[in-house]
N, C-alpha and C positions, 0 to 999 in steps of 0.2 A: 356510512354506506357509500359505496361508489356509483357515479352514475356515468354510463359507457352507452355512447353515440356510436353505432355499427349498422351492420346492413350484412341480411343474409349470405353467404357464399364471397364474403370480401375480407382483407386483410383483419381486420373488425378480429374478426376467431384467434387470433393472436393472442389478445388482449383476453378475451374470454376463456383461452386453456389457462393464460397463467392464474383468473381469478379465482378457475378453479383449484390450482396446485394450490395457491396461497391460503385456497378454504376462505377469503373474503367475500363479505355480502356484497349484492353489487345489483342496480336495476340495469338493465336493455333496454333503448329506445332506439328504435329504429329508423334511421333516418338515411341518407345517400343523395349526394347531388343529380346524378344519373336518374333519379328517383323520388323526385321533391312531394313531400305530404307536409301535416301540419307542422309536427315534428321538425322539420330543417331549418325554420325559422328559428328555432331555439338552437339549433348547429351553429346557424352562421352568429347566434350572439355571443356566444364563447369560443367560434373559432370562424375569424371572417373568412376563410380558405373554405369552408362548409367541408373539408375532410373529415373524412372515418378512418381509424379510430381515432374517436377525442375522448376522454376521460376527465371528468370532475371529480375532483377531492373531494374528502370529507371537508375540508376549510372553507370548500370553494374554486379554490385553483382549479386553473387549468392547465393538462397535460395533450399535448397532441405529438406526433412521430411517435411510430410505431418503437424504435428504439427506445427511444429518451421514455415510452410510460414503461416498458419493462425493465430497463436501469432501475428505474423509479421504483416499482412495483420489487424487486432484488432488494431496495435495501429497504425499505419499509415494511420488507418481510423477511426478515437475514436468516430465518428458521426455517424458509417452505424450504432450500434446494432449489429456488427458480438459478442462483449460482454459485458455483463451484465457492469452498469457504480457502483454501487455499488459493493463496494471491497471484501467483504468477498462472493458475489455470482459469481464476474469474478475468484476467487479465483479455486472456484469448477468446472467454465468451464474450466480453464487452467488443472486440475488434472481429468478432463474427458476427453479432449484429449490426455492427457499423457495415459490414462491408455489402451486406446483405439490401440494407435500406442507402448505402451510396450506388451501386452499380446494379443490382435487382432489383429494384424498386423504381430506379430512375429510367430504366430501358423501358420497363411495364407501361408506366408514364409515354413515351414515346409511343410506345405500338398502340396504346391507347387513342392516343388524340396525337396522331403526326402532323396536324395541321399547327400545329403550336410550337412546333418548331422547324419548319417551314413554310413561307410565303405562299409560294408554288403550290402547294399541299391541299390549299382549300378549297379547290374547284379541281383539282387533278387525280382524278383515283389511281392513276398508274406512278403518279409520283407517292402517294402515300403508300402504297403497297411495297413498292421499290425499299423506302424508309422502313416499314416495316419488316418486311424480309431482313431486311441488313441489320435491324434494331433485335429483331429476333435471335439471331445467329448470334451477339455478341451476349445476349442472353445465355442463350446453351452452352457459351464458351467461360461467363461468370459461374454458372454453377458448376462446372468442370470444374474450372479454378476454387473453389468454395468446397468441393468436394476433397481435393486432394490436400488443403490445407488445414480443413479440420477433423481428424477421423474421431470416432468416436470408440470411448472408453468407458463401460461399450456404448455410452450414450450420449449427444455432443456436450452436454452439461456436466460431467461423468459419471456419479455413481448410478443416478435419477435422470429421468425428464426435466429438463428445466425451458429457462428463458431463448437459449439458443434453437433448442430442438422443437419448440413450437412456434418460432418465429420461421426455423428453415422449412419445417414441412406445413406453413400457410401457405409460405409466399411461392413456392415450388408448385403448390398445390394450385391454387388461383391462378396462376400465371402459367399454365400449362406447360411447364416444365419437364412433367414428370414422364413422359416415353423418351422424350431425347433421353434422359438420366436413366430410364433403362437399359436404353440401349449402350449410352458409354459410360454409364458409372454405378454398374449395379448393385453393389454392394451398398453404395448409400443411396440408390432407390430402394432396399432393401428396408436401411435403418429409415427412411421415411413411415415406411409404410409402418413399421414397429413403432414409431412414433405413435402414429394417429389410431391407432386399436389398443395405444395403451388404455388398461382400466381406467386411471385418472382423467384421460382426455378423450377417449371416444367418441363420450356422450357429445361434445362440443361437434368432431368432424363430421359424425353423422348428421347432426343436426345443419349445419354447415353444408354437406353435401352427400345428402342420402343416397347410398347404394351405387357412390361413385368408386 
């Protein structure tokens, strides 16, 4: 069995839709830095960063980056369809979630805590805001880019849901992405939403974010 370090309404549901695609057992313990309970203490002992999502193996190991457990989770399940079985198109899922967790993931980071990567930041709200704003913007401008380079066939994984199209419509999701994206790129605010009301995964968004 798996056991999966997360926290409601955060990146964590990633990791959660694909355990569902894979049909793998897996316990939830809830835990979040933002959000310290008993629970975090056992975060930060397999993962001193205290991030969500972390994943413990069945061995023991430890998996953390959003990517690297869904990699992970694709091939220790080479039968769920988390990726394409042809190789030049799992090729494209693996460099869509990279791209996703290089440039989306790390601006989130930023708008988050802009005092961590500015001095100025920590006592200046018009400086963090300023960062913000700028950090946001090149945000709306990665998922542009992320939209037009992976279209979906008809689904970004292609025949199924898989590791790509639950990693894009978390992090889209979380990261309030999702009105900029209707507005310039509807067609894959479209396939998002097709994502998260699929059968397999619903259960996951709703619970993640009820009646959003």
């Amino acid at each position: 069995m798996y056991l999966l370090y997360g926290k409601k309404g955060s990146g964590s549901a990633a990791i959660e839709a694909a355990l569902e695609l894979v049909a793998a057992p897996y316990r939830l313990v809830e835990a979040a830095s933002w959000e310290p309970n008993d629970a975090f203490a056992g975060l930060l002992k397999v993962n001193p960063l205290g991030q969500i999502p972390t994943l413990v193996l069945s061995d023991g190991s430890v998996l953390s980056e959003s990517a690297a457990i869904l990699i992970h989770l694709g091939g220790a399940h080479p039968e769920s369809g988390l990726f394409p079985r042809d190789a030049s198109a799992r090729a494209q899922a693996v460099r869509g979630l990279v791209f996703i967790a290089a440039n989306c993931y790390a601006a989130i980071s930023i708008i988050d805590y802009p005092e961590r990567w500015c001095a100025d930041a920590d006592s200046d709200n018009a400086v963090k805001e300023r960062i913000r704003a700028g950090t946001r913007e090149r945000l709306h401008r990665h998922w542009e880019i992320f939209a037009d380079l992976f279209p979906a066939r008809p689904w970004l994984s292609g025949a199924e849901p898989g590791a790509l199209d639950v990693h894009a419509a978390v992090v889209s999701k979380w990261s309030g992405a999702r009105k900029h994206l209707e507005q310039r790129r509807p067609d894959f605010f479209a396939l998002l939403q097709r994502i998260e009301s699929h059968p397999k995964l619903s259960v996951v968004f709703n619970k993640h974010w009820p009646a959003s």
